[in-house]
N, C-alpha and C positions, 0 to 999 in steps of 0.2 A: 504494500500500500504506500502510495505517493504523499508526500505531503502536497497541502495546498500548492505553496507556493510554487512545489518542483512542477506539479502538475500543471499552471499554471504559464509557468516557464516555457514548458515543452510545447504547450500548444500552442504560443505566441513567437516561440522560435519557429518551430518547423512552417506554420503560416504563412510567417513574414520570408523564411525561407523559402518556397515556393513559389511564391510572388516574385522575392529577387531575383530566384535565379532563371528564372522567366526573362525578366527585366535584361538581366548579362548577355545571357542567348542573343535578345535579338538585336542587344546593342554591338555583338561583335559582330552578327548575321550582317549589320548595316555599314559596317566597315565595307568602304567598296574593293571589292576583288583586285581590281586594279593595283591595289595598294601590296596585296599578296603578290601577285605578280611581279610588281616592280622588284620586288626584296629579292623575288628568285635572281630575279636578271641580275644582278646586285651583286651573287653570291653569298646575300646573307643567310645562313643557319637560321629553322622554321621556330626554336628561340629564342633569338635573337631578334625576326621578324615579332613574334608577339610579343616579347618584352618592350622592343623601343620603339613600334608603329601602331601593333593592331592595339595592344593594352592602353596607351593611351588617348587614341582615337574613342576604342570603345567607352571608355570611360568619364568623358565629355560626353558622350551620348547617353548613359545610364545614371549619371550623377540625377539627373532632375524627378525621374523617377525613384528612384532609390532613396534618396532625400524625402521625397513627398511620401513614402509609404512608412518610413521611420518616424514621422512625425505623428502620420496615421497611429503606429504602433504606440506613440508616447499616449494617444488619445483611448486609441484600445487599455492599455491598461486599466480603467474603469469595466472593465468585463470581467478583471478576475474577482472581483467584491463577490462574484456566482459563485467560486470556491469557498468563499471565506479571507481571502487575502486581503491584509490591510493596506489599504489601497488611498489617493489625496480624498475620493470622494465620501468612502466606509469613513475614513478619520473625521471628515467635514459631519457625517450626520451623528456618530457620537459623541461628536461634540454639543450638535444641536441635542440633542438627550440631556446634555450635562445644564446649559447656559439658557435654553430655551431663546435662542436668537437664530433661528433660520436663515434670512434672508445675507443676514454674513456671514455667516459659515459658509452657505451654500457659494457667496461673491467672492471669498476669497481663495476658496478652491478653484475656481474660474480662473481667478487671477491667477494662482499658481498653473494653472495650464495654458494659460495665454501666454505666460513668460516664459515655460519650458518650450512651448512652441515658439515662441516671437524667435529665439537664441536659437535652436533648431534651423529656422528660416535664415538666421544670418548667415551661420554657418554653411548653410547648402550654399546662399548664394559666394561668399565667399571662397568656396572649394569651386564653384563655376568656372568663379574670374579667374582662379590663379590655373585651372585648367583649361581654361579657353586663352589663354594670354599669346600663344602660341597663334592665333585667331589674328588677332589685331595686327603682328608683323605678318599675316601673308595678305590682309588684306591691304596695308599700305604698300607691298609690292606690286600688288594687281594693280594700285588706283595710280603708284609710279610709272607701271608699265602702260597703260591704258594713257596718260598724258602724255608719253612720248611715241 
């Protein structure tokens, strides 16, 4: 027999699991072939190719998704309260038992989940920019090449 919280765990892993790696599939799927290609011609080694081309291509591609379902997951955490796991919200209504003030317990659990999310959101988008930055020099090449 599981404890709550193990149990709890596993189903929010293996979930979120399944989703991601959903998510990696088809963001290496959309690495264009091309790119494979090139590496052979290249003579780079098929690790070498996914270490320094396809991994980080795909990876710009699956950050936004990956991101969004993490944050998802921070929110799912109110479903393990079904096991019994002490949880921001379970915490929020035994308090409300204790103090008999609802409407703030209940707002400041809120609060605590807007702010684990709002930080979550920075976070993705700053892993974005510093893997998209790569992004920005080739588009000032193109806009170089395209003026002359």
């Amino acid at each position: 027999v599981l404890s709550p919280f193990v149990s709890a765990s596993v189903g929010l892993i293996i979930s979120q699991g399944a989703y991601n790696s959903e998510v990696i599939r088809a963001a290496i799927a959309a690495v264009p072939k091309g790119q494979w290609e090139a590496a052979h011609a290249l003579n780079i080694s098929r690790a070498q190719t996914i270490r320094y081309i396809i991994i980080p291509q795909a990876a710009l591609i699956a950050v936004p998704s990956v991101g969004n379902y993490f944050i998802s997951l921070t929110k799912d955490t109110s479903l393990c309260a079904v096991l019994t796991v002490k949880e921001i919200f379970q915490v929020a209504r035994a308090q409300v038992a204790n103090n008999f003030q609802p409407l703030w317990m209940y707002v400041e659990a809120g609060l605590i989940y807007l702010l684990l999310c709002t930080v979550l959101t920075f976070l993705q988008g700053a892993l974005e920019k510093y893997l998209g930055k790569h992004n920005a020099v080739l588009a000032a090449a193109n806009n170089a090449a395209k003026k002359s």
